[in-house]
N, C-alpha and C positions, 0 to 999 in steps of 0.2 A: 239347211240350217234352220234352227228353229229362232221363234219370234225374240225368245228369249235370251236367246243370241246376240240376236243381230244388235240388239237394245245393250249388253251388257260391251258389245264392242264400240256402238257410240260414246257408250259412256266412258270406257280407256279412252276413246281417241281425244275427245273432249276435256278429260283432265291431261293426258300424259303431252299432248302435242305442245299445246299452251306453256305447260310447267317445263319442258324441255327450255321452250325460247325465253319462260320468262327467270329461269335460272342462268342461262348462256348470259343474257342481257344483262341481269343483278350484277354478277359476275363481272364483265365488259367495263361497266358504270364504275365497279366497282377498285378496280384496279387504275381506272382514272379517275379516281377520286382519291385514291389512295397519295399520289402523285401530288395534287392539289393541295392536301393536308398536310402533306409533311412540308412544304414551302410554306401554308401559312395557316395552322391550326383554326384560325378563327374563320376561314371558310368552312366550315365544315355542317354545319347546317344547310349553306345553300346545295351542296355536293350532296350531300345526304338527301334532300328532295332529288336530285335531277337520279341518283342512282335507284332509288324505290318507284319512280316512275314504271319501268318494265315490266314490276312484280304483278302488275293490276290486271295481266291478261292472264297470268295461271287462277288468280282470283274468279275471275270470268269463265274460266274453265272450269271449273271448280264446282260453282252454280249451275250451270249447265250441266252438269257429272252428275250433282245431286238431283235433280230436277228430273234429267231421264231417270235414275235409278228409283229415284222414289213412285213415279209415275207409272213406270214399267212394274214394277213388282219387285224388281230385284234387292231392296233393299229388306224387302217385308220376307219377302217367297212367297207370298201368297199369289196366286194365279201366276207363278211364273210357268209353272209348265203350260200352260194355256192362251199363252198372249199371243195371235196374230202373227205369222209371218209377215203379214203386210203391214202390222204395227211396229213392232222390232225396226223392219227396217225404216222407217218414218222414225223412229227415233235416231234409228245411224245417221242418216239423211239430214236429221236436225242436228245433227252432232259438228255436222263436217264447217260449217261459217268461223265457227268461234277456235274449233281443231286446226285451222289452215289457217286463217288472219291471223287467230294469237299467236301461233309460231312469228309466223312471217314479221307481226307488228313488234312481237315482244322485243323481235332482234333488231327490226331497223331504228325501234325506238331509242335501242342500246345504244345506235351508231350515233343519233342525234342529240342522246344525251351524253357522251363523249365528247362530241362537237363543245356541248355546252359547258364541259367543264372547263376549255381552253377558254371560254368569254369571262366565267369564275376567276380563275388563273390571273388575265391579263386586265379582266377591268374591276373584277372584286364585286359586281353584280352579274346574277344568275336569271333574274326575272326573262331575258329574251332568250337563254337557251330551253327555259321550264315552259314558255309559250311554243318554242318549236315542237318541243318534246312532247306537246297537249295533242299539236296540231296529228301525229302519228295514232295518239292516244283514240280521236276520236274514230277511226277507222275500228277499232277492237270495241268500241262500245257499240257501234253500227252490227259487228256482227256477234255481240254477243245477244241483243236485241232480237236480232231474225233470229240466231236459234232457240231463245226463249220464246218466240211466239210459234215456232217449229211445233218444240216440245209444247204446247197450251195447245197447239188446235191438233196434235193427233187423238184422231176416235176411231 
């Protein structure tokens, strides 16, 4: 495979992995939230925070996707036929933190902001479910982090 390759499949894995879990998660949030509003419309604000929680790792993904692609060439084509097998891959490479956490986070976020709709629900404050739901959160900024400094330090 060529360098050009290997960079344009970081760059899928990067967006498509993330946006998979952080669609599932919206989703998840979203159908229990659904639940909460029709019992008392005026939650709907705090249910509306805990459900766009999940969205922030396709976000993540996303930045990362443009970052290899702009870097690699493949958004320009310039020097893409040219770029390094050993660069390509260094970007796949740089791909894979934010591709595997964001899945993985967007969904368990899903579950804890579920959790948190039931504390909405039964005490009519959200603030301790939107703190659990951070606590998930910061794992996906940890690795959207590394693969941004991934993609900056390949030469």
């Amino acid at each position: 495979m060529t360098g050009i390759i290997w960079a344009a499949l970081g760059t899928s894995l990067a967006l498509i992995l993330p946006g998979i879990g952080s669609s599932l998660g919206v989703g998840m949030a979203g159908r229990a939230a659904a639940g909460v509003i029709a019992e008392d419309p005026e939650k709907s604000g705090q249910c509306t925070v805990l459900q766009l929680l999940p969205a922030t790792q396709g976000i993540y993904g996303f930045i990362v996707a443009f970052l290899i692609a702009s870097n690699s060439g493949l958004l320009s084509g310039a020097g893409s036929s040219e770029l390094p097998v050993s660069m390509g891959m260094s970007y796949f490479y740089a791909a894979l933190p934010i591709a595997i956490v964001g899945l993985v986070s967007a969904y368990m976020q899903s579950r804890v902001c579920c959790a948190g709709m039931n504390i909405v629900a039964k005490q009519g404050e959200g603030g301790k479910g939107i703190v659990l739901a951070i606590m998930v959160e910061t794992y996906a900024i940890l690795a959207v982090l590394v693969s941004v400094l991934m993609v900056v330090g390949v030469k």
